[in-house]
KETORZA-14670 format. One record per atom (N, C-alpha, C, O): residue number from 1; y, x, z. Coordinates in Angstrom, 3 decimals, decimal comma, always signed. Example, Ala and Ser with C-alpha at 12.3 -4.5 7.8 and 13.67 -1.06 7.14 Angstrom:
BEGIN
    k         y         x         z
    1    -5,690   +13,190    +7,800
    1    -4,500   +12,300    +7,800
    1    -3,300   +13,200    +7,800
    1    -3,319   +14,236    +8,465
    2    -2,250   +12,850    +7,080
    2    -1,060   +13,670    +7,140
    2    +0,030   +12,900    +7,870
    2    +1,138   +13,409    +8,039
//
This chain:
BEGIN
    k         y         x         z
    1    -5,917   -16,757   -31,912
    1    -4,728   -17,532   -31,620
    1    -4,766   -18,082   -30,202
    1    -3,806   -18,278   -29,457
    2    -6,077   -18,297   -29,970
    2    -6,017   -19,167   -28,338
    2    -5,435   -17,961   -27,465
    2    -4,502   -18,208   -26,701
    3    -5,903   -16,785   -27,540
    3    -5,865   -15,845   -27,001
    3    -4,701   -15,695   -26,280
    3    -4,548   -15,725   -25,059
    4    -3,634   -15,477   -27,446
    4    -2,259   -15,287   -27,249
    4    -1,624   -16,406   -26,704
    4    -0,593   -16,277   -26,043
    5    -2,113   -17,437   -26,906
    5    -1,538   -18,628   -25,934
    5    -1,812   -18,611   -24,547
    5    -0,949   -18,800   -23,690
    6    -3,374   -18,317   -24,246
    6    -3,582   -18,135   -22,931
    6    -2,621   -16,765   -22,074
    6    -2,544   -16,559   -20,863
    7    -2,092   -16,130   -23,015
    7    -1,370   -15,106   -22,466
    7    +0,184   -15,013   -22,124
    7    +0,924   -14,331   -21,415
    8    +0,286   -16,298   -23,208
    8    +1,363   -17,022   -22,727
    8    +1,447   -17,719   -21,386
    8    +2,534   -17,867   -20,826
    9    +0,693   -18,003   -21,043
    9    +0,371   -19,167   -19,981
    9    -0,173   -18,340   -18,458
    9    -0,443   -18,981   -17,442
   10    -0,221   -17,518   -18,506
   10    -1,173   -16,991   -17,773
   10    -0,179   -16,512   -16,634
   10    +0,799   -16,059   -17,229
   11    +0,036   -16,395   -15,124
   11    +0,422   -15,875   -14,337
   11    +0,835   -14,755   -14,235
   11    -0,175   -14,058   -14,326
   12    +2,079   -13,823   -14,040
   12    +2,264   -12,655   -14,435
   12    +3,548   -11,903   -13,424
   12    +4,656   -12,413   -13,588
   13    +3,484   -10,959   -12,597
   13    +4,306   -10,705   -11,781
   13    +6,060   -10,323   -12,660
   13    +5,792    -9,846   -13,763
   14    +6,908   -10,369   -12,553
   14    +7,675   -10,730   -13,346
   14    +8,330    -9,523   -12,751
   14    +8,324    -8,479   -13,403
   15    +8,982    -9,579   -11,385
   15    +9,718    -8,458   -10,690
   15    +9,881    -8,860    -9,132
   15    +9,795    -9,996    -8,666
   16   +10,194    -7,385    -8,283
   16    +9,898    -7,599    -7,014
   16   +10,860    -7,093    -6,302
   16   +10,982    -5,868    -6,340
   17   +11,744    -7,844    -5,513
   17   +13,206    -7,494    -4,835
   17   +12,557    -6,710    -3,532
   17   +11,420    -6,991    -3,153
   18   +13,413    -5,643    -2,832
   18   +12,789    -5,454    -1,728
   18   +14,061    -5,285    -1,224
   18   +14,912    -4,596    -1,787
   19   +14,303    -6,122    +0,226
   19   +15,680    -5,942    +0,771
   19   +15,264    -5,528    +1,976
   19   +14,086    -5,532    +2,334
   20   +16,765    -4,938    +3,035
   20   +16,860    -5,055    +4,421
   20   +17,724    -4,710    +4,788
   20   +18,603    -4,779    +3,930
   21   +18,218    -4,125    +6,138
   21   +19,252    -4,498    +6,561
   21   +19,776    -3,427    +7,320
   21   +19,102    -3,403    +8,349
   22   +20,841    -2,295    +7,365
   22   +20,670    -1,227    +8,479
   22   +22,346    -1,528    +9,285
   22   +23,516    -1,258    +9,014
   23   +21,704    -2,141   +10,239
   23   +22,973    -2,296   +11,347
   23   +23,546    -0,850   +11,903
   23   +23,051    +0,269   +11,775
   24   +24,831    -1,286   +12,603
   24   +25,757    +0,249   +12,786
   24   +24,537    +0,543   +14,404
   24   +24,799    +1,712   +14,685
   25   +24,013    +0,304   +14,912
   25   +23,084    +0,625   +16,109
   25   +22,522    +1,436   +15,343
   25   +22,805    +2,537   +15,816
   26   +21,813    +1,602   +14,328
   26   +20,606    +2,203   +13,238
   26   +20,704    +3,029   +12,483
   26   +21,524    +2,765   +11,604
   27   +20,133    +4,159   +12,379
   27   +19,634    +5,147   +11,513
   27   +19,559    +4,526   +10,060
   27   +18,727    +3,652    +9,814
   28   +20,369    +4,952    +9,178
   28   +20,201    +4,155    +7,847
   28   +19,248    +4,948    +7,081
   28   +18,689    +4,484    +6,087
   29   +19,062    +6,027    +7,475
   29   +18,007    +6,668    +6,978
   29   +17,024    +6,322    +7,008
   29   +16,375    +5,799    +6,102
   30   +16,667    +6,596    +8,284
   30   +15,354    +5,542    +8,903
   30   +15,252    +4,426    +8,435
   30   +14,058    +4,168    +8,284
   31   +16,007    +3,476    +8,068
   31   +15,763    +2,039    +7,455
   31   +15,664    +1,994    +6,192
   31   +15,224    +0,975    +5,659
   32   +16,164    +3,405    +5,235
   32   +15,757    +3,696    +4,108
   32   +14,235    +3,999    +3,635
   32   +13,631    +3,702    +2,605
   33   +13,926    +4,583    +4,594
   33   +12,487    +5,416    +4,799
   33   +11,507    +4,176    +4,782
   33   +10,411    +4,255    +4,226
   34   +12,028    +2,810    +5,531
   34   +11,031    +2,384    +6,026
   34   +10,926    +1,125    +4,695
   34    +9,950    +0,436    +4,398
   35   +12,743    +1,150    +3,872
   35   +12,097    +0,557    +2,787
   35   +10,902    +0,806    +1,264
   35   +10,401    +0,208    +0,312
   36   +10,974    +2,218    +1,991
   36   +10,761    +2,976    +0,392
   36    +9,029    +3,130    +1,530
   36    +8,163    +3,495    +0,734
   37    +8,667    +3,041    +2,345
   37    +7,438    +2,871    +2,415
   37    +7,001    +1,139    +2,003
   37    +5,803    +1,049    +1,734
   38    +7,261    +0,684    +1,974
   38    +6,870    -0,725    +1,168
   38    +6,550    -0,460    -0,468
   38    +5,822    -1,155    -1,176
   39    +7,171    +0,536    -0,795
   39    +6,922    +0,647    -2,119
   39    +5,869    +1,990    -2,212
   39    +5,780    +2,857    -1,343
   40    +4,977    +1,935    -3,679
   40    +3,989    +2,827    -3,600
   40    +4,496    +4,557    -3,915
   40    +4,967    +4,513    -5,051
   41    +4,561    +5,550    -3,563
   41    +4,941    +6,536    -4,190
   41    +5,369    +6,797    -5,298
   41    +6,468    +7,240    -5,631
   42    +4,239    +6,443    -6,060
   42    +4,772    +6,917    -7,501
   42    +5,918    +6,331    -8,039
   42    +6,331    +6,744    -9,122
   43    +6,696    +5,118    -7,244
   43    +7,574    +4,249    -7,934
   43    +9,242    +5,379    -6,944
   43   +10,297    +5,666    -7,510
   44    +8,936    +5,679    -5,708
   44    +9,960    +6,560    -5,056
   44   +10,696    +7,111    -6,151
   44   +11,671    +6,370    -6,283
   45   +10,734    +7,838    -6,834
   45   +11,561    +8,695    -7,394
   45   +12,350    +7,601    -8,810
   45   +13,470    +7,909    -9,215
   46   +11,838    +6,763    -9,227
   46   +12,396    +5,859   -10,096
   46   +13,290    +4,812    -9,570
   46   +14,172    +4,505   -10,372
   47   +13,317    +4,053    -8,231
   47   +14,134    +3,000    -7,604
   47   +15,178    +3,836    -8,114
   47   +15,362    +4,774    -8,889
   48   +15,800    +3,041    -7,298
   48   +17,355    +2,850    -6,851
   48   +17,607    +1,923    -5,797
   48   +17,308    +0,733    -5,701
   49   +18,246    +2,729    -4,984
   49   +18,363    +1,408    -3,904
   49   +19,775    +1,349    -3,936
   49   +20,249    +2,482    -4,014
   50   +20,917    +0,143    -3,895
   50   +21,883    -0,048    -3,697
   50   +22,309    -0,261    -2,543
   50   +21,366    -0,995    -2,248
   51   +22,799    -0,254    -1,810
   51   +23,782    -0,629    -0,636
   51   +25,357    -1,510    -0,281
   51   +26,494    -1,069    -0,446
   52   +25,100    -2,350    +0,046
   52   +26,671    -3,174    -0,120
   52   +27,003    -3,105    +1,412
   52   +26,013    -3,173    +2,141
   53   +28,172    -2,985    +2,003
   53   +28,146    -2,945    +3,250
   53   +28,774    -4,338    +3,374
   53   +29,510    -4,874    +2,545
   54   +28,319    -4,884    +4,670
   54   +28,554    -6,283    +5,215
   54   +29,781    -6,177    +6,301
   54   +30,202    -5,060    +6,603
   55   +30,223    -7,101    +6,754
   55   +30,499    -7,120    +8,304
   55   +30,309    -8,400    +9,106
   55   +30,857    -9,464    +8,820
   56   +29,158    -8,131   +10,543
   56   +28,632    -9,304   +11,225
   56   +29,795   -10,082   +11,680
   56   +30,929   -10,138   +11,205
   57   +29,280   -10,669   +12,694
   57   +30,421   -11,695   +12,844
   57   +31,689   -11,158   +14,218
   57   +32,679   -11,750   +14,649
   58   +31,110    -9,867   +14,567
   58   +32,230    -9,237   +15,433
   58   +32,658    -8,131   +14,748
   58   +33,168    -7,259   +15,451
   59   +32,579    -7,883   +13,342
   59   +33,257    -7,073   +12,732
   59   +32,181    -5,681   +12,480
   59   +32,331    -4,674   +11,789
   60   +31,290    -6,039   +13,186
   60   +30,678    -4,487   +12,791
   60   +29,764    -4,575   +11,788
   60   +29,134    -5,562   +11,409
   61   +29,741    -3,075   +11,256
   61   +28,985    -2,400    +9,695
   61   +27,529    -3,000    +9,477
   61   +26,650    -2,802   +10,316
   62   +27,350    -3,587    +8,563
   62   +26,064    -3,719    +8,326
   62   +25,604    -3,443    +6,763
   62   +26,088    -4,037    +5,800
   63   +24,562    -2,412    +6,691
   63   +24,432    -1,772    +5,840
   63   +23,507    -2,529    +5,111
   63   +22,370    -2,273    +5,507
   64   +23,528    -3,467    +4,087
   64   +22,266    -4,238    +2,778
   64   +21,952    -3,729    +2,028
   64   +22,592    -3,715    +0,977
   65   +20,510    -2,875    +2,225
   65   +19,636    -1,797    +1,082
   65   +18,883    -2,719    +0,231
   65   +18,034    -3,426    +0,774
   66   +19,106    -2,818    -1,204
   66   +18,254    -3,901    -2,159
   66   +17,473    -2,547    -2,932
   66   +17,726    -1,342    -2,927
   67   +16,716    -3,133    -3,397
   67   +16,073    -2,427    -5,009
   67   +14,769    -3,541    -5,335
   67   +14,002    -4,191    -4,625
   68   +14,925    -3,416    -6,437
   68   +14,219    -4,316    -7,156
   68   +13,461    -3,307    -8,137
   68   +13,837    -2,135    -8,163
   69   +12,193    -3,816    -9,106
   69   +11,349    -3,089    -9,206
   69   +10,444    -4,263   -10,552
   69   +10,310    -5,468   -10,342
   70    +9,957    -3,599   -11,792
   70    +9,474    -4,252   -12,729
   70    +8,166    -4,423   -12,536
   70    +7,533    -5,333   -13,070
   71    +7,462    -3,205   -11,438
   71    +6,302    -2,626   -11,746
   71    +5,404    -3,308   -10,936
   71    +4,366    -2,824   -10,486
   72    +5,937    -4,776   -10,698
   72    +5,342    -5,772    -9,734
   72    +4,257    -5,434    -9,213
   72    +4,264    -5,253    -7,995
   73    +2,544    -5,179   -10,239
   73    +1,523    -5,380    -9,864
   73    +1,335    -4,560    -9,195
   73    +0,894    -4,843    -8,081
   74    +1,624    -2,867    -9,612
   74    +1,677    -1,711    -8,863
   74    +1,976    -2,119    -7,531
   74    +1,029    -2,143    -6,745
   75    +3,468    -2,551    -6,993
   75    +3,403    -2,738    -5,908
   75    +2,593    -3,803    -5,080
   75    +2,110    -3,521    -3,984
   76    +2,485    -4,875    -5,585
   76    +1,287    -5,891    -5,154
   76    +0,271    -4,704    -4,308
   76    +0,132    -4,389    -3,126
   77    -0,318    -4,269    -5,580
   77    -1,503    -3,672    -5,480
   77    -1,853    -2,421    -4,163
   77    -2,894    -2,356    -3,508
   78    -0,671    -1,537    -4,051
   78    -0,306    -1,301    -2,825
   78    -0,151    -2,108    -1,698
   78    -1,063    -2,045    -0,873
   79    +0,546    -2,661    -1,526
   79    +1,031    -3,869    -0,469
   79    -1,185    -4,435    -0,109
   79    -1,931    -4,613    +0,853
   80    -1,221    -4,459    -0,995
   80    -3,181    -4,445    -0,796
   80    -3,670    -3,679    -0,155
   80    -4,372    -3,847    +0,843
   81    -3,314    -2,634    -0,722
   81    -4,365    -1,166    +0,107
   81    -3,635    -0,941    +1,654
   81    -4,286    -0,692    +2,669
   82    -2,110    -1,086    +1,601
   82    -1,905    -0,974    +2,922
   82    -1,898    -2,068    +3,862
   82    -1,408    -1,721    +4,937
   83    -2,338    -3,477    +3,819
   83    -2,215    -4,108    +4,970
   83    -3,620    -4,452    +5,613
   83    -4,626    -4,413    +4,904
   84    -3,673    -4,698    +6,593
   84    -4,661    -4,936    +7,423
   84    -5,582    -6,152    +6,924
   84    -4,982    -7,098    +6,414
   85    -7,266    -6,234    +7,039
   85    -7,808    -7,421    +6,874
   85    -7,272    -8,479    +7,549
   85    -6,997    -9,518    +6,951
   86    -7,066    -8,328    +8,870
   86    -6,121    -9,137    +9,643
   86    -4,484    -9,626    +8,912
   86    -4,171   -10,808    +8,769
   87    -3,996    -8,990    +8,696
   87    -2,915    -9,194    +8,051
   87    -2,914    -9,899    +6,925
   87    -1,962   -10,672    +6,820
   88    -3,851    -9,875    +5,848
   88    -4,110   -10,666    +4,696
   88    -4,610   -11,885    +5,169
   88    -4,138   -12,836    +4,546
   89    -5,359   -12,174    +6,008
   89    -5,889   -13,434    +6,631
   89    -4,663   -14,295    +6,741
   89    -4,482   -15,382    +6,193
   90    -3,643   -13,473    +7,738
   90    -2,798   -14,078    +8,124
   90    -1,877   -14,783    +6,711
   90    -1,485   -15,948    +6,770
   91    -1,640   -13,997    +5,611
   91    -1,775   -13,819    +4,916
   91    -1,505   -15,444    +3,863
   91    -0,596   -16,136    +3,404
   92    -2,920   -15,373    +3,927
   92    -3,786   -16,193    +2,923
   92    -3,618   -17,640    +4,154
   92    -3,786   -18,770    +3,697
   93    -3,499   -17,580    +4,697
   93    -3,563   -19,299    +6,108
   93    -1,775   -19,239    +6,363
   93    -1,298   -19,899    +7,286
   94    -0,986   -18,499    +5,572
   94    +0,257   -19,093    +5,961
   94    +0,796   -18,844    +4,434
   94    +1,976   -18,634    +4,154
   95    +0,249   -18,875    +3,962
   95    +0,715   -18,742    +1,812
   95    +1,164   -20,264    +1,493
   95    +1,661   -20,177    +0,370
   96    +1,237   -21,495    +1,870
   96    +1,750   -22,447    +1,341
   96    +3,428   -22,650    +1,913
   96    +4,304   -23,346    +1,399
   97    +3,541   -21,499    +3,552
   97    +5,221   -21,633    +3,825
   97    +5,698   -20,515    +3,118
   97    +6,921   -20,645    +3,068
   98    +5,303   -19,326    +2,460
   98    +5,498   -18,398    +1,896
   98    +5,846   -18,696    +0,682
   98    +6,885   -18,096    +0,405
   99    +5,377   -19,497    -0,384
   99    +5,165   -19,735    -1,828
   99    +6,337   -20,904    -1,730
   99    +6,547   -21,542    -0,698
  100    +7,058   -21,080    -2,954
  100    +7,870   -21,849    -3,345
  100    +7,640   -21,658    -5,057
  100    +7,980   -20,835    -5,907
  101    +6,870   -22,905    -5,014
  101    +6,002   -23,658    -6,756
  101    +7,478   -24,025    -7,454
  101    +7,599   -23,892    -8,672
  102    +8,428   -24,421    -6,757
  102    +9,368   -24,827    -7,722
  102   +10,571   -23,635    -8,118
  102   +11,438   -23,946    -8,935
  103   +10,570   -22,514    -7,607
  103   +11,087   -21,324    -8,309
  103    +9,912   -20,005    -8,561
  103   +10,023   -18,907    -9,106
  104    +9,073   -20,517    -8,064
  104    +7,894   -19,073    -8,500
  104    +8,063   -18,067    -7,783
  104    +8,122   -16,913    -8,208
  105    +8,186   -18,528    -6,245
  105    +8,566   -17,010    -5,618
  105    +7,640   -17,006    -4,546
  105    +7,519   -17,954    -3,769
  106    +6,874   -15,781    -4,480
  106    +6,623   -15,720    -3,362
  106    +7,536   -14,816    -1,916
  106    +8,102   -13,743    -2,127
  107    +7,528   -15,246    -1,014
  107    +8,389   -14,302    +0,098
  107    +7,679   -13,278    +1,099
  107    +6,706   -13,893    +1,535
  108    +7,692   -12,776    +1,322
  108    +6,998   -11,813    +2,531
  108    +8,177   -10,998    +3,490
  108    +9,239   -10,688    +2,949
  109    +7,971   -10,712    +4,743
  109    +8,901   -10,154    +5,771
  109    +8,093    -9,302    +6,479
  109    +7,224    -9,774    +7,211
  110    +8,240    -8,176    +6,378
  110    +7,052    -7,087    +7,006
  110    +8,641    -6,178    +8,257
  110    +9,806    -5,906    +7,968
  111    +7,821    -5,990    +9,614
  111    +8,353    -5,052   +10,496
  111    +8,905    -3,843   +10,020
  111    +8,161    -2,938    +9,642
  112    +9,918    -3,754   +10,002
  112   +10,899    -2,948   +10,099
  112   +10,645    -1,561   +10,630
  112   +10,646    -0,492   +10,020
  113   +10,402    -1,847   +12,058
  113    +9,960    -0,884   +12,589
  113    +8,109    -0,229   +11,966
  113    +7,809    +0,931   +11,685
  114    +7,412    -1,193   +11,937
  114    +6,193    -0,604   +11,793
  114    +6,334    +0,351   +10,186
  114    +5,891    +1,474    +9,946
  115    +7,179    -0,667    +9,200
  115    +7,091    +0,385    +8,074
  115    +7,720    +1,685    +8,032
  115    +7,595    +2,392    +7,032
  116    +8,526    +2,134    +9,251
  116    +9,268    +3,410    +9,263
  116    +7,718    +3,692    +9,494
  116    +7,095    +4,357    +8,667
  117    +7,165    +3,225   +10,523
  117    +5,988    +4,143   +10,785
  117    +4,733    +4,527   +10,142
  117    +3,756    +5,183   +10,500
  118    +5,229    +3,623    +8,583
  118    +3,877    +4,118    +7,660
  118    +2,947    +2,592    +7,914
  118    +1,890    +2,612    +7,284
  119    +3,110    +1,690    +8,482
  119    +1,917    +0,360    +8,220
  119    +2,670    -0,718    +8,049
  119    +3,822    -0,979    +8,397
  120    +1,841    -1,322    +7,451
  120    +2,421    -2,550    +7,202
  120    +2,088    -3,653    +8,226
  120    +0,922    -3,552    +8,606
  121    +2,933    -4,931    +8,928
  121    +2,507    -6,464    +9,372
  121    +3,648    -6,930    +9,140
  121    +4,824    -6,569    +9,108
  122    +2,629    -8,380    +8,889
  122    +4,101    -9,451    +8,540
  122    +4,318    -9,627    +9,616
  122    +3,487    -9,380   +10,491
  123    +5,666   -10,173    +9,890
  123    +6,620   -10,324   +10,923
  123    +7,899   -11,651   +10,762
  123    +8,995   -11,377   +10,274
  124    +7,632   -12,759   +11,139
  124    +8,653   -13,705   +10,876
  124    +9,613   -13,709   +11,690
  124    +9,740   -14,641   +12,484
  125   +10,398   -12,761   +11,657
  125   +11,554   -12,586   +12,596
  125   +12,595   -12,420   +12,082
  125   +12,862   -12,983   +11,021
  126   +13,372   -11,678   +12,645
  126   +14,981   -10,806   +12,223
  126   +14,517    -9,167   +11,296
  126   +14,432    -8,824   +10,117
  127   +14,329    -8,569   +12,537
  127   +13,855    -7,146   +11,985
  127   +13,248    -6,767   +10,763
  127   +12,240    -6,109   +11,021
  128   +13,414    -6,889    +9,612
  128   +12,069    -7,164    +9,063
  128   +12,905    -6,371    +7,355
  128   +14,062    -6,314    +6,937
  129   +11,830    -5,992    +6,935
  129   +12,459    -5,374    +5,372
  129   +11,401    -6,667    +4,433
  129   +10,188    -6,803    +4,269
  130   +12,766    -7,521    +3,937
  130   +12,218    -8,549    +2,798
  130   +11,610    -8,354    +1,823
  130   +12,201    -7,602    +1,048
  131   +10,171    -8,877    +1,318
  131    +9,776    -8,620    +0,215
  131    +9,743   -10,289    -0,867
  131    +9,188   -11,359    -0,615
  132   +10,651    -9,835    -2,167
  132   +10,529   -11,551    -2,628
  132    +9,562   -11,094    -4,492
  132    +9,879   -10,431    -5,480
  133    +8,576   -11,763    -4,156
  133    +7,711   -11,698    -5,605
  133    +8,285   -12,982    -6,649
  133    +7,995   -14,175    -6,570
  134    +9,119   -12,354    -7,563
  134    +9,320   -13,279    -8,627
  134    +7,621   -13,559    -9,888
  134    +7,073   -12,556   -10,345
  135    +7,192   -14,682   -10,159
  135    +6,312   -14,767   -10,817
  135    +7,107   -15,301   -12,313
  135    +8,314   -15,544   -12,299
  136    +6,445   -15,416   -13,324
  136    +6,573   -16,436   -14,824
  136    +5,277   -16,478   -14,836
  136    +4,396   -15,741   -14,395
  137    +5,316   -18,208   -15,856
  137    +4,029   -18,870   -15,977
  137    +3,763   -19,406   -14,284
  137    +2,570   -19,652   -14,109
  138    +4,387   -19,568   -13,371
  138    +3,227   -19,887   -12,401
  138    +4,036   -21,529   -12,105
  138    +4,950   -21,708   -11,300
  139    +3,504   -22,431   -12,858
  139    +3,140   -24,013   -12,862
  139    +2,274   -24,185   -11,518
  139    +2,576   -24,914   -10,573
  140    +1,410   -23,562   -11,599
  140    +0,430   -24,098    -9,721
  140    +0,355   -23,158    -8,740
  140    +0,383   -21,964    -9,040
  141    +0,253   -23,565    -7,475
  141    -0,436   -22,843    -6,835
  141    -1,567   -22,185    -6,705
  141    -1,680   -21,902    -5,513
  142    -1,993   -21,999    -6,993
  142    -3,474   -22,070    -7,147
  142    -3,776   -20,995    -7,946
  142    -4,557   -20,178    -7,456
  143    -3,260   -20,739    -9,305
  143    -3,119   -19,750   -10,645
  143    -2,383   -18,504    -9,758
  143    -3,001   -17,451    -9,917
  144    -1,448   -18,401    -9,044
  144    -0,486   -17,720    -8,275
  144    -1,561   -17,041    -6,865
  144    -1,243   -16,000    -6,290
  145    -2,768   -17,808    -6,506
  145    -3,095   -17,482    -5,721
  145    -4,547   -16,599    -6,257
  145    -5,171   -15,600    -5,898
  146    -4,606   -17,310    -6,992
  146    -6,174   -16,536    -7,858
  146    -5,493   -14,883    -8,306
  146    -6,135   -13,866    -8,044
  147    -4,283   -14,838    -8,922
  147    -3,735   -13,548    -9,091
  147    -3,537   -12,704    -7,864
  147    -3,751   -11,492    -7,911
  148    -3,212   -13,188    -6,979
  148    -3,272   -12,675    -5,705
  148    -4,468   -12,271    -4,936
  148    -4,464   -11,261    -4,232
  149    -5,726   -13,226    -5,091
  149    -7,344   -12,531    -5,069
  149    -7,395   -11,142    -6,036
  149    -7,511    -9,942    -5,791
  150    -7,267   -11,832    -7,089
  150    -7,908   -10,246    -7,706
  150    -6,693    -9,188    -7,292
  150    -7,314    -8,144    -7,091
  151    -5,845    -9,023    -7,153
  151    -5,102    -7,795    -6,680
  151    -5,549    -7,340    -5,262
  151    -5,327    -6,237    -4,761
  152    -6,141    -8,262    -4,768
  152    -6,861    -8,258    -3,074
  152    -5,844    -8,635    -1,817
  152    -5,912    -8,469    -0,599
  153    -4,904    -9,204    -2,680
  153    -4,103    -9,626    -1,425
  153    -4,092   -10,362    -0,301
  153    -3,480   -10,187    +0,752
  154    -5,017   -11,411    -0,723
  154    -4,815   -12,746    -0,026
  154    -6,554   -12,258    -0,322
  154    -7,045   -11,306    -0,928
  155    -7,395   -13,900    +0,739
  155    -8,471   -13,321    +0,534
  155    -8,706   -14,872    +0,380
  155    -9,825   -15,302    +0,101
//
């Protein structure tokens, strides 16, 4: 019985939005490419990415690629293997402006450009293809971050 309670309780990736943005300057392809490298292969052929088109504030096209994704840990777990020790550092010493305890989300913003090119860095800018980690169960920080050790994210 404890068992199943602790499993109740226990930290658990819930689902994982991945957005960005392909302005009329931009290859939407290319900004497709560079979302679907954020995600691990095996999940490619199952997304869906939607597209809503925008318009900035002088009227021109802006293309909003979403897909969202159940297979949280999978991608975690990727998002692991591809970023830099450096990058997780960075990582793990800027995780308390990243994390928001009172909706369970974590946020991440990785280069735009670098993921067309196959690597991952975070990037707090404009350019950037959004990554937002919905959690359940996560009451602390701390529980949220220990899940994030063992996937090897954070160090």
């Amino acid at each position: 019985m404890a068992s199943s309670r602790e499993d109740k309780r226990r930290v658990v990736v819930k689902s994982v939005e991945v957005t960005t943005s392909c302005h009329s300057t931009e290859d939407c392809e290319k900004v497709r490419t560079a979302l679907l490298n954020l995600l691990p292969k095996t999940l490619h052929s199952d997304v869906k990415i939607s597209a809503e088109t925008l318009h900035g504030f002088y009227g021109n096209r802006i293309l909003l690629m979403k897909t969202e994704t159940t297979n949280g840990d999978l991608l975690l777990k990727h998002l692991a293997e591809s970023l830099s020790e450096t990058e997780k550092s960075i990582l793990s010493a800027s995780f308390k402006l990243r994390y928001d305890a009172r909706t369970g989300r974590l946020y991440l913003r990785f280069s735009k450009q670098d993921a067309y090119m196959g690597s991952l860095r975070l990037l707090d800018s404009d350019d950037v293809v959004k990554v937002v980690v919905h959690f359940s169960n996560a009451k602390r920080e701390e529980e949220v971050k220990t899940l994030l050790r063992q996937i090897g994210l954070i160090r």
